[in-house]
C-alpha positions as CSV (number, residue, x, y, z in Angstrom):
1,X,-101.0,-78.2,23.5
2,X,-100.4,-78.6,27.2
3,X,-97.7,-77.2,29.3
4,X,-96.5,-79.7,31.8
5,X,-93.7,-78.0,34.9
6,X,-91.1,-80.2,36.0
7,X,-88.5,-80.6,38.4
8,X,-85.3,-83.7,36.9
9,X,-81.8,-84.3,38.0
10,X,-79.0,-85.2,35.5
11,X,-76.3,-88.1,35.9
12,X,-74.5,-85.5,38.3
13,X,-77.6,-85.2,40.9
14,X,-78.2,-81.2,39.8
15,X,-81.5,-80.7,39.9
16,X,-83.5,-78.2,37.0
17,X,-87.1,-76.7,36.8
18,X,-88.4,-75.3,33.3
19,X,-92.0,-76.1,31.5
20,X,-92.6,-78.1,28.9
21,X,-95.2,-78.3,25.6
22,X,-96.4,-81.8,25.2
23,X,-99.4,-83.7,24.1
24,X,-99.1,-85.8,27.4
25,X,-97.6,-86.7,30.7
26,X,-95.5,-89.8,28.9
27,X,-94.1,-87.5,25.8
28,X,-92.5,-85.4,28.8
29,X,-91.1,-87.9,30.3
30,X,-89.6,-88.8,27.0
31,X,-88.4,-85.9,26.2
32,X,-86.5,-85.2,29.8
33,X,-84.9,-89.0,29.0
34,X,-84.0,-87.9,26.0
35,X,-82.0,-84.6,27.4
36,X,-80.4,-87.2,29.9
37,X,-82.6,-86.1,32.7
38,X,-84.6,-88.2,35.0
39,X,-87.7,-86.6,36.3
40,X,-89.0,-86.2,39.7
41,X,-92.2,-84.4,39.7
42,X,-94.0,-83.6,36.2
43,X,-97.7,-82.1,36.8
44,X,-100.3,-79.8,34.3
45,X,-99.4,-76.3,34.4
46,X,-102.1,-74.5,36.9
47,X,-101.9,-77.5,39.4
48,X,-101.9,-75.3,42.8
49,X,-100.2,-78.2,45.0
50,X,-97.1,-78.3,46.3
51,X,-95.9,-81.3,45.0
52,X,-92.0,-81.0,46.2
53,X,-93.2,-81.9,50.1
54,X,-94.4,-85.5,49.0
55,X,-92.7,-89.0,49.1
56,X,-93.9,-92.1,47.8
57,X,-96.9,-93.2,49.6
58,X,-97.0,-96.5,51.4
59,X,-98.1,-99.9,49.1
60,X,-100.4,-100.5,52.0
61,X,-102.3,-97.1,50.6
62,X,-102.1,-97.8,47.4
63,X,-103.6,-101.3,47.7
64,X,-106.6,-99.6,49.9
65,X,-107.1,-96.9,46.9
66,X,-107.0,-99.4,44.0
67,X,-109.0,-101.9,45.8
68,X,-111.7,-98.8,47.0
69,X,-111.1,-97.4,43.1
70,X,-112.7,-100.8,41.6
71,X,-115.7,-101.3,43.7
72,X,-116.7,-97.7,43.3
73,X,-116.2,-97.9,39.0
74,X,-118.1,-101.9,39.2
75,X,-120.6,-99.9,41.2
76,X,-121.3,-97.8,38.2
77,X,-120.0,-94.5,39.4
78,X,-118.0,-92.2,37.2
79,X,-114.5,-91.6,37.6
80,X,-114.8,-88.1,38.8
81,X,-117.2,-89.1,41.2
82,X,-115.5,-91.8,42.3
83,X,-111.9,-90.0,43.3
84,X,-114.3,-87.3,45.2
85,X,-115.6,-90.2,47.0
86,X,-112.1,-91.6,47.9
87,X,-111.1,-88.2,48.6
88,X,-113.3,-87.6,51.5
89,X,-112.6,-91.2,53.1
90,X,-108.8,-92.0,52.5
91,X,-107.4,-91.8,56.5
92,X,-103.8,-90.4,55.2
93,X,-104.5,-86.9,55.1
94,X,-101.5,-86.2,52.7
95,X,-102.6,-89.1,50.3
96,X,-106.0,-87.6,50.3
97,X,-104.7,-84.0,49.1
98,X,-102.9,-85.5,45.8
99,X,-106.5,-87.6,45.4
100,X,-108.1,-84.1,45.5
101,X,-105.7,-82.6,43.5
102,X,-106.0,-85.6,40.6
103,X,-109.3,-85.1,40.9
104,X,-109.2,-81.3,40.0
105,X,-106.8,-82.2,37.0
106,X,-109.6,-84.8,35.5
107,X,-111.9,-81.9,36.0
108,X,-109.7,-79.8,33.4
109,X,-109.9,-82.2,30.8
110,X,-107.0,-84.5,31.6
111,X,-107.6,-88.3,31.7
112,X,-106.8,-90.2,35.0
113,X,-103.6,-91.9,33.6
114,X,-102.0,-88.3,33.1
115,X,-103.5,-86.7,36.2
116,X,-101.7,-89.6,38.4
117,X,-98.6,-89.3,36.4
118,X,-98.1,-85.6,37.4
119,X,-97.4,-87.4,41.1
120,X,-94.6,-89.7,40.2
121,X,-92.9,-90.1,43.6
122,X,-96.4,-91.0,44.8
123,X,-98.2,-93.6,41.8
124,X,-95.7,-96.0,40.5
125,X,-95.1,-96.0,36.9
126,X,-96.7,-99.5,36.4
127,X,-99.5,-98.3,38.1
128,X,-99.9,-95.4,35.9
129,X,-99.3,-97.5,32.3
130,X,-102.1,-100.0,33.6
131,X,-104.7,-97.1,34.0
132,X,-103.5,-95.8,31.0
133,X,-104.3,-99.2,29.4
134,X,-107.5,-99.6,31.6
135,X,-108.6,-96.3,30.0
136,X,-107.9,-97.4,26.3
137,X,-109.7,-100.6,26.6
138,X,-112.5,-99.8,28.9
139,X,-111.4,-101.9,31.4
140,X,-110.5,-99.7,33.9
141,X,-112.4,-101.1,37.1
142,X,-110.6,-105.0,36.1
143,X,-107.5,-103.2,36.1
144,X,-108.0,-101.5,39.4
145,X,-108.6,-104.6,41.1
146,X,-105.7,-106.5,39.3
147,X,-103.7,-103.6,41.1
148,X,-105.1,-103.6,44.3
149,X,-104.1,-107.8,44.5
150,X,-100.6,-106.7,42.8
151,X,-100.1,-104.3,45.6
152,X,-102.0,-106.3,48.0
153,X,-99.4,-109.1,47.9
154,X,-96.2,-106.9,47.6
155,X,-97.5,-105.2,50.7
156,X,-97.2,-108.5,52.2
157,X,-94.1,-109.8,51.4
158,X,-92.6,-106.2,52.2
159,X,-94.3,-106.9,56.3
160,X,-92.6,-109.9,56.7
161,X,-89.3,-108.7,55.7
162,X,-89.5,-105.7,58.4
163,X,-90.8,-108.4,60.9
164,X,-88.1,-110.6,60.2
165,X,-85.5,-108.0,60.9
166,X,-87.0,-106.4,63.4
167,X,-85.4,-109.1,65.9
168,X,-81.8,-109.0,64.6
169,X,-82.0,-105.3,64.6
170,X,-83.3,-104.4,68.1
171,X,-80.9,-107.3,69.4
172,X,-78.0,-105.9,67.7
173,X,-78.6,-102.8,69.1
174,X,-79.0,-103.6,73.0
175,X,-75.5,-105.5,72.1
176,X,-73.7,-102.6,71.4
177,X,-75.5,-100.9,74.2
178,X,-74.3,-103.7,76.5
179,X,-71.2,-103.5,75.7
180,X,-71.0,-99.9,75.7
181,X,-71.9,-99.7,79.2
182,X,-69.2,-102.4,80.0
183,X,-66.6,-100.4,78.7
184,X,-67.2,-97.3,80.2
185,X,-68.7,-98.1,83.4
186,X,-68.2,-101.1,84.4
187,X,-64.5,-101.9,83.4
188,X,-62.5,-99.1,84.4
189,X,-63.7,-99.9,88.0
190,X,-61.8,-103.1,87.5
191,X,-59.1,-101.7,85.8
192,X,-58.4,-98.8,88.9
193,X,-58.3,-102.3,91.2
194,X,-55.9,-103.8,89.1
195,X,-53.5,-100.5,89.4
196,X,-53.4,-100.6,92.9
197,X,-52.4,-103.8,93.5
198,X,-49.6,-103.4,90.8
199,X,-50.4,-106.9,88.8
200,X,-49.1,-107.9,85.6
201,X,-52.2,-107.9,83.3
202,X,-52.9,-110.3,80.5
203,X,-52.7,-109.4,77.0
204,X,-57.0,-109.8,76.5
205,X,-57.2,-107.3,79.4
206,X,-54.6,-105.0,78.0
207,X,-56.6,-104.8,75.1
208,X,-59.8,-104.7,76.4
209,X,-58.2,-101.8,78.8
210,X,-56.8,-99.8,75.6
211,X,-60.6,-99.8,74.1
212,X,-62.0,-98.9,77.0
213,X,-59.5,-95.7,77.7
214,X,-60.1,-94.8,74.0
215,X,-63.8,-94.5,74.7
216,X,-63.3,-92.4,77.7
217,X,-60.9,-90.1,76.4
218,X,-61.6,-89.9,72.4
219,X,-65.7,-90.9,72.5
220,X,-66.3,-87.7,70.1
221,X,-63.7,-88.8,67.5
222,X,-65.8,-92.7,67.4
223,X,-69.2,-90.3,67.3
224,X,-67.2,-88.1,64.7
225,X,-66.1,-91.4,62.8
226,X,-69.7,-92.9,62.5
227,X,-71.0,-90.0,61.6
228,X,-68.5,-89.9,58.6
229,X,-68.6,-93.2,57.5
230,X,-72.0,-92.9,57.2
231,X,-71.9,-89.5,55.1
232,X,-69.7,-91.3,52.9
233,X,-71.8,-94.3,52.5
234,X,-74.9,-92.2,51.8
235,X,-72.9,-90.1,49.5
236,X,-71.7,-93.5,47.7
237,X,-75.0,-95.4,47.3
238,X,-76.4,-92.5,45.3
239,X,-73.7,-92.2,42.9
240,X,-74.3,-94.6,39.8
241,X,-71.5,-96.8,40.5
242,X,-72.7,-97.0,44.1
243,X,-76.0,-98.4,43.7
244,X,-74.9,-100.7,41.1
245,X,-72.3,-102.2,43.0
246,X,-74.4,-102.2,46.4
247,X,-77.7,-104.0,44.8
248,X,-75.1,-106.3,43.1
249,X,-73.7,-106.8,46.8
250,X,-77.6,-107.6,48.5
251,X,-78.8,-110.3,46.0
252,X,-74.6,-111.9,46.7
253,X,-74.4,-111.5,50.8
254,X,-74.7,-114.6,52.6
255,X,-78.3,-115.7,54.2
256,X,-80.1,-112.5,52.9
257,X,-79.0,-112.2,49.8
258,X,-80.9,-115.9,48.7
259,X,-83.9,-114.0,50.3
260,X,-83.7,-110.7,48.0
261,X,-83.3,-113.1,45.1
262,X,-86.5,-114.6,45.6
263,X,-88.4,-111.4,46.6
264,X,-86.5,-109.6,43.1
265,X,-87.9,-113.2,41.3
266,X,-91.3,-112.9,42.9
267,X,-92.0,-109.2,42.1
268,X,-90.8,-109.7,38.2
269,X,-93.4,-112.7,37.2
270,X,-96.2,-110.9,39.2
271,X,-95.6,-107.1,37.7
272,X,-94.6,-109.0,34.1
273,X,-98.0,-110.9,34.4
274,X,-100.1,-108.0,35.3
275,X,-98.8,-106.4,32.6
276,X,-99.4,-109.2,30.2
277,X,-102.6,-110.2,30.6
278,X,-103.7,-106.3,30.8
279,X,-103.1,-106.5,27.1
280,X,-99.2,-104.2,27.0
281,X,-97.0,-105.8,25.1
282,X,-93.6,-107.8,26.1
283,X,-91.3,-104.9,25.1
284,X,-92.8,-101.9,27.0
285,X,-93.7,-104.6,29.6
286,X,-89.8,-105.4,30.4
287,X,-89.2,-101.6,30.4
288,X,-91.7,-100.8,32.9
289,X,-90.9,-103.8,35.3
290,X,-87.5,-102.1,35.8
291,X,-88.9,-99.4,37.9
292,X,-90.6,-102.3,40.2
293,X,-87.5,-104.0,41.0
294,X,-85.3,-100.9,42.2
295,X,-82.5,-103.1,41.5
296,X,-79.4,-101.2,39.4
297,X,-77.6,-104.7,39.2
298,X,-80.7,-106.8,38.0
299,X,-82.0,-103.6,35.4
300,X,-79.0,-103.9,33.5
301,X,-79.6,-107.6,33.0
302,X,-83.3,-106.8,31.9
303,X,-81.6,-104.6,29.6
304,X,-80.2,-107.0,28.1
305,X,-83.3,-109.3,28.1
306,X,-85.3,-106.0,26.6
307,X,-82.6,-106.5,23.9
308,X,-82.9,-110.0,23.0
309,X,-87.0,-109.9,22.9
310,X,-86.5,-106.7,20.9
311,X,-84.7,-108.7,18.4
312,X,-87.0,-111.5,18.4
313,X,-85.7,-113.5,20.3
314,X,-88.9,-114.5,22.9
315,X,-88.7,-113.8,26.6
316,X,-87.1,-117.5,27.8
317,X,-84.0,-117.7,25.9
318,X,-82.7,-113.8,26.9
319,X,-84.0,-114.9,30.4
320,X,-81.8,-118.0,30.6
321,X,-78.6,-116.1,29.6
322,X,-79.0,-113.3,31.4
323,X,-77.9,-115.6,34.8
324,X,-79.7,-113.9,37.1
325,X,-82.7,-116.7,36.9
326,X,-82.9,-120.1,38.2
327,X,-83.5,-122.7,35.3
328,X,-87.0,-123.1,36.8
329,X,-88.2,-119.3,35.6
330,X,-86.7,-119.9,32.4
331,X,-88.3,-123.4,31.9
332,X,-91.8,-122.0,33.1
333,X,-91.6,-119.3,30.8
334,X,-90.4,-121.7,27.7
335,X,-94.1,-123.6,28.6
336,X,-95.8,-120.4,29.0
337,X,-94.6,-119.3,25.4
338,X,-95.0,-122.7,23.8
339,X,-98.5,-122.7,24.6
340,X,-99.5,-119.1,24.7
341,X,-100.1,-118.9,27.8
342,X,-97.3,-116.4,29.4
343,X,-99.1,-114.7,31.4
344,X,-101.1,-117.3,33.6
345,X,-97.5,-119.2,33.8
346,X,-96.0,-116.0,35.0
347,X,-98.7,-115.5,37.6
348,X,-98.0,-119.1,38.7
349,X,-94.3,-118.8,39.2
350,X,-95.0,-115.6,40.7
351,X,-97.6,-117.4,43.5
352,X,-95.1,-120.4,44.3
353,X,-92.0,-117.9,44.6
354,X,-94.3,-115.5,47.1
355,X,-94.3,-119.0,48.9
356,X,-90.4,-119.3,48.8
357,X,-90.0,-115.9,49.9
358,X,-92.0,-116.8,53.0
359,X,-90.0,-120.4,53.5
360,X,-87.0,-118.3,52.9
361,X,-87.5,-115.6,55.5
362,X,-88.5,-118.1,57.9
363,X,-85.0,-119.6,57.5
364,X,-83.0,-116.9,57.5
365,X,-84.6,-115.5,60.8
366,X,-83.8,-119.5,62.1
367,X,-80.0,-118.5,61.3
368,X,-79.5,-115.0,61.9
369,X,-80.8,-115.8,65.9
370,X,-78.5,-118.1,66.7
371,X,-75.8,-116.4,65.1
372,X,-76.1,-113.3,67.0
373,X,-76.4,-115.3,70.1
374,X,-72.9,-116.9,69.1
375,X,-71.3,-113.4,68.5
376,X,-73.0,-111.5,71.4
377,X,-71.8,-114.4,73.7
378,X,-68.3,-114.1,72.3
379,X,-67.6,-110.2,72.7
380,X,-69.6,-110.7,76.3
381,X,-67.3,-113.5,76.7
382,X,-64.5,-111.8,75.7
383,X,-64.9,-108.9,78.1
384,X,-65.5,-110.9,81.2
385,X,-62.5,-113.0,80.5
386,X,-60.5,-110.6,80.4
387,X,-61.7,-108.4,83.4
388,X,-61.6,-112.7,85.7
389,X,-57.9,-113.5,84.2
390,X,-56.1,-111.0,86.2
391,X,-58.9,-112.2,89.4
392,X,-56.7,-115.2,89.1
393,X,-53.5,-114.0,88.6
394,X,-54.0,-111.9,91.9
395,X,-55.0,-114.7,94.0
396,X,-52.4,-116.6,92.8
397,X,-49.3,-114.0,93.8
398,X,-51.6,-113.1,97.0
399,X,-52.2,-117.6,97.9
């Protein structure tokens, strides 16, 4: 039987190595789940990469290598020959050592599906079930290209949410630079004027003056406090409770959360029709869309819809209670199970919420500018007011 290393963490974050017997790459991922461990690298024992120095690779790549994959199988070359091929042309050098060392698995014995599963952080789990499938069937080269369009089209809505928050980001960013510089440099010039000539100041400009001192004289105890918070929000986000409560908090905050619904809506239908119509059945289906969505929050609800299909209950009806769905998924789905038809309806719903998601970030990006123009022009406005009031007040007692 083969002996599979491994590297999981338990609920707690500790982290454990060991070897384990098992007749594939899924049984040991079983078994880990089963001891309350979640695994982070599983690969064949005798596999001479390092697999501890890789991260995910970028959906653009996979797209390009499931897209590149297909033509090569519809060409009529073998596997094998195939990943030696896409070895020797991928441009990311790291991406093209795991292709290699896949390739040296497969030339053990090993089937693709289980080769690619020993680099978890790097092939998605749907990814990995749909070879698997592809290899069962002997479909492989159709389920490459379904991929490459699967990934193709998460690539894209992934680029236009960086894009749109490129903007409010860089912007928000020379803000706090601005007004940095105004604090330190510019206003304590003003407020050594004001000393000399002895004026009663107004409360803005006491203020203002207060921050400003406390930059000067304490700046290391603001770096020391930034750097803390953020150690403790990092530190909270990976905690169980943490995620759960911060994915529940993006699909709720105002303006981008009504864009992270659609994108969570959009990736569901697409990966739950791929799955579909690559023959895998509803239940394993909702189990491996969970992995898509990265959403603590929304996997609890499809937990729950995992649990109402599992007791017969269809897909629509555990959809529709589950309240994280607008009535139109659970309505398409209703007419995609009347008729038989699931997956094409999926696909469909999937194809006019990538749509949304477009008419969505265009909207919020309409918003978000003229809101940070409205808050950037009243801290600016703030601090000028309150370095003219006391202008005022000194002409005054001086006229």
């Amino acid at each position: 039987m083969p002996k599979f290393l491994y590297i999981a963490k338990n609920n707690k974050g500790q982290t454990t190595k060991g070897i384990l017997e098992a007749p594939k790459y899924n049984d040991v991922v079983a078994i880990l789940k089963g001891r309350n461990y979640y695994p982070i690298e599983i690969k064949p024992q005798g596999s001479t990469i390092d697999l501890t120095k890789y991260k995910k690779v970028k959906v653009k790549d996979l797209a390009v290598f499931c897209r590149q994959f297909a033509t090569t199988l519809r060409s009529g070359i073998p596997v094998v020959d195939s990943l030696d091929i896409l070895h020797r042309q991928t441009e990311n050098k790291k991406f093209a050592e795991i292709i290699a060392d896949i390739y040296e698995i497969i030339q053990k014995g090993h089937p693709l599906s289980e080769a690619m599963g020993a680099h978890p952080k790097v092939f998605p789990l749907l990814l990995i079930n749909m070879v698997e499938t592809g290899e069962i069937s002997g479909t492989l080269d159709s389920v490459m290209e379904r991929m490459a369009v699967h990934f193709e089209k998460e690539n894209k809505i992934t680029q236009k949410l960086k894009s749109a928050m490129t903007y409010p980001i860089v912007v928000s960013i020379v803000a706090v630079l601005v007004v940095m510089f105004l604090l330190t440099f510019v206003m304590p010039t003003f407020i050594g004027m004001f000393d000399s000539m002895g004026a009663e100041l107004p409360l803005i400009t006491r203020i203002l003056m207060g921050i400003s001192n406390s930059l000067q004289s304490f700046w290391y105890l603001f770096i020391l406090g930034i750097i803390l918070i953020v150690y403790i929000f990092n530190k909270y986000s990976k905690t169980k409770q943490g995620k759960y409560n911060l994915d529940k908090f993006k699909l709720n905050v105002p303006i981008f959360g009504k864009v992270q619904k659609k994108v969570m809506i959009s990736r569901f239908t697409r990966t739950m029709s791929t799955l579909l119509n690559s023959g895998i059945d509803l239940l394993q289906a909702l189990e491996s869309v969970q992995r898509v969505i990265d959403n603590d929050f929304v996997n609890e609800k499809m937990k729950v819809i995992e649990e109402g299909a599992r007791k017969g209950l269809g897909l629509s009806e555990p959809i529709m209670s589950s309240g994280i769905f607008p009535p139109m998924v659970y309505q398409m789905i209703k007419v995609g199970e009347d008729t038989g038809s699931l997956d094409f309806v999926l696909e469909k719903t999937a194809d006019f919420y990538d749509e949304e998601v477009e008419t969505a970030i265009s909207q919020m990006t309409t918003m978000i500018e003229p809101l940070i123009i409205v808050v950037l022009g009243g801290v600016v406005g703030f601090i000028v007011a309150a370095m003219i009031l006391p202008m005022f007040d000194l002409y005054n007692v001086i006229g």
